[in-house]
C-alpha positions as CSV (number, residue, x, y, z in Angstrom):
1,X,59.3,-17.8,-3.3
2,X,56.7,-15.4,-5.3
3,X,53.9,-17.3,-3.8
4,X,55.2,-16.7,0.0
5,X,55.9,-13.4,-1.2
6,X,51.9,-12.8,-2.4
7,X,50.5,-15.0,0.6
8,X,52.3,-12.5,3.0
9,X,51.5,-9.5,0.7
10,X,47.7,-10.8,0.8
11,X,47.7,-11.5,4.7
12,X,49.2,-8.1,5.5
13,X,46.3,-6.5,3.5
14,X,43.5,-8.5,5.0
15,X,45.1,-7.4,8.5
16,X,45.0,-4.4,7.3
17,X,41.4,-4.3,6.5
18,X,40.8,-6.3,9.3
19,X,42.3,-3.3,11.7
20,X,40.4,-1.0,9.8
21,X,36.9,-2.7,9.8
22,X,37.3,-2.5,14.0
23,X,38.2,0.7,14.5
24,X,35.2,1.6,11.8
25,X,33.3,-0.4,14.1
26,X,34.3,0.9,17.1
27,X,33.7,4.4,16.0
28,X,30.6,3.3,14.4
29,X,29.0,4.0,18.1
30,X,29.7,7.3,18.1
31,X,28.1,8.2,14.6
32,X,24.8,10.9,14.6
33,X,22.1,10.4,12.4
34,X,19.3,13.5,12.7
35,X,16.3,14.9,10.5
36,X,16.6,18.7,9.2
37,X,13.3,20.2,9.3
38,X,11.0,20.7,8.6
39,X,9.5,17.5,6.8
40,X,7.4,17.9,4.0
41,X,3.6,16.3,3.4
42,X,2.9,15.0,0.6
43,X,-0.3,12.4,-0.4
44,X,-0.5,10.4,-3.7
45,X,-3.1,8.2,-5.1
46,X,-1.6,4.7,-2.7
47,X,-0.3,6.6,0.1
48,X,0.8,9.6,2.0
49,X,4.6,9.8,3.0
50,X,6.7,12.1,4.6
51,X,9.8,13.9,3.0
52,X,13.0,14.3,4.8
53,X,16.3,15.5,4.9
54,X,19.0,13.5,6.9
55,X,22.4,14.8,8.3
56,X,24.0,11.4,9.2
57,X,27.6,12.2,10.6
58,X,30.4,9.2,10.4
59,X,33.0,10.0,13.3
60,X,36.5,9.7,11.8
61,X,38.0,10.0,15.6
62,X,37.5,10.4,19.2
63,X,39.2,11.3,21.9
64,X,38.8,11.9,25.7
65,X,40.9,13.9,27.8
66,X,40.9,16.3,30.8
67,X,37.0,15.5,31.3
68,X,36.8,17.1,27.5
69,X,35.8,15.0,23.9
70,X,36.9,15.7,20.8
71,X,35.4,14.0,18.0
72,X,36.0,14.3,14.3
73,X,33.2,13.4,11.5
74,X,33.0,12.7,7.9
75,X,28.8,14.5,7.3
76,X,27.1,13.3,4.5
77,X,23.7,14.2,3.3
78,X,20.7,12.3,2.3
79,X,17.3,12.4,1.2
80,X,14.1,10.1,2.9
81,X,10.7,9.2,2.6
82,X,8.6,7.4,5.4
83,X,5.0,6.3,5.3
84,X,2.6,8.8,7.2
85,X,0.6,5.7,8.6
86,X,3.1,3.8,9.8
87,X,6.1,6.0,10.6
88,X,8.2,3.6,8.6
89,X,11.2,4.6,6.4
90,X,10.2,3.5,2.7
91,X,13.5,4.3,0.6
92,X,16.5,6.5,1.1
93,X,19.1,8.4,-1.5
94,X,22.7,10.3,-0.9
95,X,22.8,13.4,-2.1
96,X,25.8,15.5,-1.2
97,X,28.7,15.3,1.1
98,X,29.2,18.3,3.1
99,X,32.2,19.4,1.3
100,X,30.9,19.5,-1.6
101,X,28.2,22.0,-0.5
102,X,29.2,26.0,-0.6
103,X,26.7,27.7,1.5
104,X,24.7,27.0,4.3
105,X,22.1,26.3,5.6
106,X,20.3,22.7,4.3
107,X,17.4,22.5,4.6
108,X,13.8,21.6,3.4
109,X,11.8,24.9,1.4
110,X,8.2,23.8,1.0
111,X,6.2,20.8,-0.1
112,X,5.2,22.6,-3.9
113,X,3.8,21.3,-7.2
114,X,3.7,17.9,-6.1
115,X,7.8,18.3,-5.5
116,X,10.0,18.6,-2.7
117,X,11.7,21.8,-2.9
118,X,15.3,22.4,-0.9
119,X,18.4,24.0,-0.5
120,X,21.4,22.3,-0.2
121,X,24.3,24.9,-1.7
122,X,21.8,25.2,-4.8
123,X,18.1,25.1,-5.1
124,X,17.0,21.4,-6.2
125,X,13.7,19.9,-6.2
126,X,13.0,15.9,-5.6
127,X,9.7,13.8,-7.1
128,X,8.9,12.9,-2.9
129,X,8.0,9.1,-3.7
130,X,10.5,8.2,-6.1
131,X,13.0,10.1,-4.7
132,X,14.8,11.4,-8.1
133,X,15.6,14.6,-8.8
134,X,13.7,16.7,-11.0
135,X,15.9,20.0,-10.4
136,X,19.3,21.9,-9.5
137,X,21.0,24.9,-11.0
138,X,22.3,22.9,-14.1
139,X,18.6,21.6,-15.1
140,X,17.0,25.4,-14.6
141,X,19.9,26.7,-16.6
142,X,19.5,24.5,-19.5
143,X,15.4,25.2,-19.1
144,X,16.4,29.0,-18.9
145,X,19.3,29.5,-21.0
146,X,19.0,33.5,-20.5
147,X,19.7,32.7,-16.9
148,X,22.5,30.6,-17.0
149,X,25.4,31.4,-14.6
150,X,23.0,33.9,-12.9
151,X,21.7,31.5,-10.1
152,X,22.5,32.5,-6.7
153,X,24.4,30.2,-4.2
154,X,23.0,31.6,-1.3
155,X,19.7,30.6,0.1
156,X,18.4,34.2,1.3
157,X,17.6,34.9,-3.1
158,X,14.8,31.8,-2.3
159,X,11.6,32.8,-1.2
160,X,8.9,30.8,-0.7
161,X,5.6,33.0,-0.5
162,X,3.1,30.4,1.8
163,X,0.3,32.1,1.2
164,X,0.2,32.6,-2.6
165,X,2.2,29.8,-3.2
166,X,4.7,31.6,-4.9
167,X,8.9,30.0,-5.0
168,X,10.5,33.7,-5.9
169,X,13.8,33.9,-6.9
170,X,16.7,36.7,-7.7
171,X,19.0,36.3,-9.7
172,X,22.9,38.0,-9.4
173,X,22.2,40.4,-11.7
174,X,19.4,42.1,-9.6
175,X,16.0,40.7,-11.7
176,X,13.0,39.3,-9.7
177,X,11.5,35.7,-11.4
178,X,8.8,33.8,-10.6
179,X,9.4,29.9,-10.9
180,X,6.8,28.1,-12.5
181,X,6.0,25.0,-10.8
182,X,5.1,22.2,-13.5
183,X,7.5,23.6,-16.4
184,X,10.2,25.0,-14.0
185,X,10.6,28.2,-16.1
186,X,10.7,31.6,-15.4
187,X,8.2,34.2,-15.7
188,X,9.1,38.3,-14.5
189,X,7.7,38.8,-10.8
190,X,5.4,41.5,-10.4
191,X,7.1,44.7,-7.5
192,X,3.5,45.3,-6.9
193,X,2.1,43.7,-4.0
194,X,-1.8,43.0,-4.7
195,X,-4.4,44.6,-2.4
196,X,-6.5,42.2,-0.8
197,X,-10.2,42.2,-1.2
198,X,-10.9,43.9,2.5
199,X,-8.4,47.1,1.1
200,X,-10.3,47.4,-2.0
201,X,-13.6,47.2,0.0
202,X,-12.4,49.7,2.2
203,X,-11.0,52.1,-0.5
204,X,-14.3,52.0,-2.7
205,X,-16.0,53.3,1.0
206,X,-13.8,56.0,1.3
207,X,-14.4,57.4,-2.2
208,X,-18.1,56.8,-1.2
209,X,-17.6,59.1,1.8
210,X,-15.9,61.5,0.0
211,X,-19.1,61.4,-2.5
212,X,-21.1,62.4,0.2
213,X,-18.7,65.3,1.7
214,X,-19.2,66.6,-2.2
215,X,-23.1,66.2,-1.9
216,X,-23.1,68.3,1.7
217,X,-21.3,70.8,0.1
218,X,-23.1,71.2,-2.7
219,X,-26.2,71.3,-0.8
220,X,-24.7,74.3,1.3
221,X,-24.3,76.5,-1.5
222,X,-27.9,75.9,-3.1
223,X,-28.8,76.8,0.3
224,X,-26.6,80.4,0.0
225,X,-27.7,80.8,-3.3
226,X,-31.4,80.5,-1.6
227,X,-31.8,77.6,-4.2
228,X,-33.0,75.5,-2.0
229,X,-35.5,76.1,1.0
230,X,-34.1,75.7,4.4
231,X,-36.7,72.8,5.3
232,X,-35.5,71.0,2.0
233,X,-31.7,71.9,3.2
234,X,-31.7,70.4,6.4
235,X,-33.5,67.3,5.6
236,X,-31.4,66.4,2.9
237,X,-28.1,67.0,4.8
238,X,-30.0,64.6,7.9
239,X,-29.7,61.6,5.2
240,X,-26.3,62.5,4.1
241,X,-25.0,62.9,7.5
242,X,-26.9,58.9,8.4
243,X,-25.4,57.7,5.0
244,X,-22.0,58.9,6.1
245,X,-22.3,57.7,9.4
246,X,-23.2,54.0,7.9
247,X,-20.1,54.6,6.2
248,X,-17.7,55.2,8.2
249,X,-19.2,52.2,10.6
250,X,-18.4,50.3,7.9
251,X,-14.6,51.6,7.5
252,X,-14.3,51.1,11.3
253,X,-15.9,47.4,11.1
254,X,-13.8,47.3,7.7
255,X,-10.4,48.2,9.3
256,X,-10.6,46.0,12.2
257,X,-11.2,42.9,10.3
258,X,-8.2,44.3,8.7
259,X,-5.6,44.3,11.9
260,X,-7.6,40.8,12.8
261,X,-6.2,39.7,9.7
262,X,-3.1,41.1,9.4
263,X,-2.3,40.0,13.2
264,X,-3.4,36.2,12.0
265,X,-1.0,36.2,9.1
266,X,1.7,37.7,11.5
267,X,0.9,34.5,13.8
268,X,0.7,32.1,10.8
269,X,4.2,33.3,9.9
270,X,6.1,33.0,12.9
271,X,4.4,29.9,13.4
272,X,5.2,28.1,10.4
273,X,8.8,29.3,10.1
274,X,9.5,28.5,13.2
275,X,11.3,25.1,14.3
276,X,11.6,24.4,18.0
277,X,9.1,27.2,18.7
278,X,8.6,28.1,22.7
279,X,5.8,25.6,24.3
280,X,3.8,29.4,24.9
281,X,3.9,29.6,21.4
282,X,1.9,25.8,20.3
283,X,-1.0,26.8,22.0
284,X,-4.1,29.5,22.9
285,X,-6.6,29.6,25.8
286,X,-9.8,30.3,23.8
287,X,-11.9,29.5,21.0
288,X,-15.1,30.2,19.3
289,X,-17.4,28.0,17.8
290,X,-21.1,27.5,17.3
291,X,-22.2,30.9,18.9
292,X,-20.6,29.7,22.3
293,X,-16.8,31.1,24.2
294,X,-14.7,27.9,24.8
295,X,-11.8,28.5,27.0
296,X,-9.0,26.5,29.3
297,X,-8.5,28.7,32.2
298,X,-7.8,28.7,35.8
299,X,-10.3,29.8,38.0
300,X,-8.4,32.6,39.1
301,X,-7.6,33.4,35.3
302,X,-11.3,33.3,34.5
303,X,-11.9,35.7,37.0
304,X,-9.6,38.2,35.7
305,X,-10.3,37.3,32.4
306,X,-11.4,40.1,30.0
307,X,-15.6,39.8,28.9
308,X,-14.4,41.5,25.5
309,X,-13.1,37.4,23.8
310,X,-9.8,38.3,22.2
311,X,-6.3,36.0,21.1
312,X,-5.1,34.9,24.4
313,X,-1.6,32.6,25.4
314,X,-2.0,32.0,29.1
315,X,1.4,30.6,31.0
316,X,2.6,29.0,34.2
317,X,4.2,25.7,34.1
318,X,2.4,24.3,37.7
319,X,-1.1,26.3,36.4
320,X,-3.5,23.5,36.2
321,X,-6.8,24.6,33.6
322,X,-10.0,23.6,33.5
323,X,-12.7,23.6,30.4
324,X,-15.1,26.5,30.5
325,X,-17.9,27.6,27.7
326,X,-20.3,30.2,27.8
327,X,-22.5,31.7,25.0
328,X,-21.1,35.2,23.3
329,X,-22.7,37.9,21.3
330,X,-21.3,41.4,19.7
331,X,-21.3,44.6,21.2
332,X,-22.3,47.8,19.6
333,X,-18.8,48.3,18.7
334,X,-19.1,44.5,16.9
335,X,-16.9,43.0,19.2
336,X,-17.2,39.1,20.9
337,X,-18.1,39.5,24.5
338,X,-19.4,37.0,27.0
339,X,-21.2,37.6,30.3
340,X,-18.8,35.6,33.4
341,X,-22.6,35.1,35.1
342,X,-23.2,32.6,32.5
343,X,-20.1,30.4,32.5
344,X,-20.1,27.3,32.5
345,X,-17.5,24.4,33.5
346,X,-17.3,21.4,31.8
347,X,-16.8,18.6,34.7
348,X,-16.3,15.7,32.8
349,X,-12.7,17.5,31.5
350,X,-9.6,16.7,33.8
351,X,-7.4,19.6,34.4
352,X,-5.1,20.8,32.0
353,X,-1.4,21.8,33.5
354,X,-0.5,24.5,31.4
355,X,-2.8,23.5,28.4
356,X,-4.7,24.8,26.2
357,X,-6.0,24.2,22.2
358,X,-2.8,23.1,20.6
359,X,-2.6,25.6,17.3
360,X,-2.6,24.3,13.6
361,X,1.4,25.1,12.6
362,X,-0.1,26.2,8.6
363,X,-2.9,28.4,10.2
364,X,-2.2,29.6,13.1
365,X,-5.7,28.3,14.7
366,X,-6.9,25.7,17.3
367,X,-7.2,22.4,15.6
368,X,-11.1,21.8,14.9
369,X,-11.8,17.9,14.5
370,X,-15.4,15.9,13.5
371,X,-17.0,12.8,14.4
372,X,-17.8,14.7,17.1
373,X,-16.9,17.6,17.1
374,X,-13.7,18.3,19.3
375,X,-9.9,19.7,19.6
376,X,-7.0,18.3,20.5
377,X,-5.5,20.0,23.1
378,X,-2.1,20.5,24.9
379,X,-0.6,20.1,28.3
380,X,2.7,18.9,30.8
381,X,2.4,15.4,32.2
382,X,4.3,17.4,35.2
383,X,5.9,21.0,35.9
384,X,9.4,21.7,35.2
385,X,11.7,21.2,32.5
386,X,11.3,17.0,32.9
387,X,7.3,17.6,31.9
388,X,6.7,16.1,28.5
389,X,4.1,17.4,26.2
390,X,0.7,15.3,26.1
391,X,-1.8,15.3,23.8
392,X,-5.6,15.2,24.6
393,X,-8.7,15.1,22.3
394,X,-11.6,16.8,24.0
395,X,-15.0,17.1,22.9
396,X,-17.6,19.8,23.3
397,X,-18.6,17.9,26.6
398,X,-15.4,17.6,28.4
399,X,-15.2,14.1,27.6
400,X,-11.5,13.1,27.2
401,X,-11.6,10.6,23.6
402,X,-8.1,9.4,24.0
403,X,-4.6,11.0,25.3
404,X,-1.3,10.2,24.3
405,X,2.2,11.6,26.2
406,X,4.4,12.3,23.3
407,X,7.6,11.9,26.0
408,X,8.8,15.5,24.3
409,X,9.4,18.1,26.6
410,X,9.7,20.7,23.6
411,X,8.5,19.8,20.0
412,X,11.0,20.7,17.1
413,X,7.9,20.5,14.3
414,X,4.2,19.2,14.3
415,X,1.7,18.5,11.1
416,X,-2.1,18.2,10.9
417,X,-2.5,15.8,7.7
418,X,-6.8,16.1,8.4
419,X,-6.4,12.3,9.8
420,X,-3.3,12.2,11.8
421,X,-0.8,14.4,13.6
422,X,2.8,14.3,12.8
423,X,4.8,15.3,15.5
424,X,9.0,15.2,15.5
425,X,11.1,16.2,18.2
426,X,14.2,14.8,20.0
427,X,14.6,12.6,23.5
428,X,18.0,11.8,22.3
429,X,21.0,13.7,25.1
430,X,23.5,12.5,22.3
431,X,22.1,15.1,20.1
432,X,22.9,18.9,20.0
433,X,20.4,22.0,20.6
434,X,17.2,21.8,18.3
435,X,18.4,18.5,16.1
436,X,15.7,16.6,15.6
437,X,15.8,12.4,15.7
438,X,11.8,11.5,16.5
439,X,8.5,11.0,14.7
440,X,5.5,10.6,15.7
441,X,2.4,9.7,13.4
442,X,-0.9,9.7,15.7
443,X,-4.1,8.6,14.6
444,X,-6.5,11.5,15.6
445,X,-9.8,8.9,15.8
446,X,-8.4,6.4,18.5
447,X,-4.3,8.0,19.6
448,X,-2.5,5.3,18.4
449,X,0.3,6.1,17.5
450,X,3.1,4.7,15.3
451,X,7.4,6.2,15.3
452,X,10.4,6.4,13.8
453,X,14.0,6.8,15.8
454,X,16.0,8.9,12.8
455,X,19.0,8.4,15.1
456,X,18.6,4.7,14.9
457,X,17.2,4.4,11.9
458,X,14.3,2.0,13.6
459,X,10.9,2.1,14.4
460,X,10.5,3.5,18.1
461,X,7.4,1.8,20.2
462,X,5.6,4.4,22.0
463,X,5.2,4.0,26.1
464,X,1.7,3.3,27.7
């Protein structure tokens, strides 16, 4: 009797499990697996790899009704490295369920001290290739006892400076600290933002001017108190007046490299921190290079083009460009002009619909590549909202070296790694607005090109 009893004890729990495994299963096909950018570069002495953050969401159930789905899921998050060659996935690690995490949003920081920097309800930082954690708010508090309980859980108190390479953080009671990279402690943050280089220049001119005004001045009352002959007099203020003149050409010249430069790190930033930028925003119409005006115009754009060069983002979808150089000089007000008369159009190009020099996401510039010298450029493989993004790379001749369609209509996040482009992006109608399932690894010498389905979790073959 106690084994009948077991044996049907035992069946009704393996019919149990049984249901249970099938309806997992038939849910299974309903389960979303994305990246959260953006991914993160890293190279090491036996490979480069990719660093990634995955929202994979496990429906729990799903319904139909009324021409309406409702669908419940179980999100879990993980960390993953692929190779940057081969687009393969090399290892994967859970980290946190969504439950368990406080504040929002995930996502990836920067790719800093050779560690993989995130946020995910607590700053943490992973070694990339080995995928183990090197920190989280209990590590820094035991490194920084004076800080402990004092570590935001809010991601706006992390700030990444790009361009000095700076992770800033404040802490709840107010204080400003600057995390150290290699030892992971914290050193006071300066309030005093640094003048650059072209401020000080500028500055040390301006007391020079002032200098002068002093000279001139001084030089009018010698000549009151009949000090100084009137010959003398008006000689000497002739080369105070050229000196100052020089000067203040050089505070003009001085200034505008300024606004150049402040407009470029304007650019860079929007750039960079932007995910799923507007296609407008990936690329430029001209370039300078060598002495010589590159550009990817229309014809009736390079007729109404302005001779003074300056940043330009041409648009229209059903535009189709062509190649054009021409040599530039400067003008007497040191700005890049070019003479239309002496344009030339490079034949061997095809047209470009709506192209142009595809931007470098870190600097904000057209992509410059070697071996020959060349860009890669952008365009649509057709107008409309159906027109994927295709990548060309175009020499100084017009001579096309290889093109690849990405079969993107809109990319999420792109990478120059100096050999290869890294593109991800999302062909995927299963996924919501600006999640992000596909990567692409291109070899910038030949185009091939190598991918990775994040949905899938499977290589992905590109189309020829």
């Amino acid at each position: 009797m106690r084994k009948l009893v077991w044996g049907s004890l035992l069946a009704i729990a393996a019919f149990v499990a049984g249901l249970l495994f099938l309806i997992r299963g038939c849910l299974s096909q309903y389960d979303e697996r994305s990246a959260i950018g953006p991914v993160l570069f890293f190279s090491g002495k036996e490979r480069q790899i990719l660093f990634s953050i995955i929202q994979s969401e496990e429906a729990t159930s799903y319904s139909q009704k009324g021409g309406f789905t409702q669908k419940t899921v179980s999100t879990t998050y993980f960390i993953q490295n692929n190779d940057v060659t081969t687009a393969e996935k090399i290892s994967v690690k859970q980290v946190k369920r969504h439950k368990d995490i406080r504040s929002f949003p995930v996502e990836t920081i920067a790719a800093w001290g050779q560690l993989a920097w995130v946020y995910m309800g607590e700053l943490m930082a992973f070694d990339p290739f080995t995928l183990e954690k090197k920190a989280d708010t209990e590590i820094l508090e035991k490194l920084n006892p004076a800080s402990r309980g004092l570590w935001p859980q809010e991601r706006r108190y992390y700030e990444f400076d790009t361009r000095r390479q700076q992770l800033l953080v404040t802490l709840a009671d107010g204080s400003r600290w600057q995390l150290d990279p290699a030892s992971l402690l914290l050193k006071s943050a300066t309030e005093i933002k640094p003048a650059d280089d072209q401020e000080l220049q500028i500055s040390y001119w301006r007391g020079l001017v002032q200098a002068q005004q002093h000279q001139q001045d001084s030089l009018y009352t010698l000549l009151r108190q009949q000090k100084l002959a009137a010959p003398q007099f008006y000689a000497l203020r002739q080369r105070v007046q050229q000196q100052r003149d020089s000067l203040y050409l050089l505070i003009r010249n001085g200034e505008k490299i300024q606004r150049d430069q402040q407009q470029l790190y304007r650019r860079q930033e929007q750039l960079s921190e932007s995910y799923y930028p507007s296609y407008s925003q990936m690329h430029t119409s001209v370039d300078t290079t060598g002495g010589q005006l590159y550009a990817v115009l229309s014809a009736d754009e390079m007729k109404e083009a302005n001779v003074r060069i300056q940043w330009q983002q041409a648009n229209g979808d059903a535009v189709r460009r062509l190649l054009y150089t021409a040599p530039y000089f400067m003008n007497k007000y040191d700005e890049a002009e070019f003479e239309k008369t002496a344009v030339v159009q490079l034949e061997k190009a095809a047209y470009l619909l709506d192209g142009g020099f595809l931007l470098d996401k870190a600097t904000a510039q057209p992509i410059h590549l070697r071996n020959p010298d060349s860009w890669l450029f952008i365009g649509k493989s057709r107008v409309g909202r159906e027109g994927t993004v295709v990548l060309k790379r175009i020499d100084k001749s017009g001579n096309i070296r290889w093109q690849f369609d990405t079969g993107l209509t809109e990319w999420a996040y792109w990478l120059c790694t100096g050999d290869r482009l890294l593109v991800l992006g999302a062909d995927n109608p299963e996924l919501g607005h600006q999640q992000t399932h596909l990567l692409w690894t291109i070899s910038l010498g030949d185009g091939r090109a190598g991918g990775y389905d994040y949905f899938s979790d499977a290589p992905r073959i590109p189309k020829r």
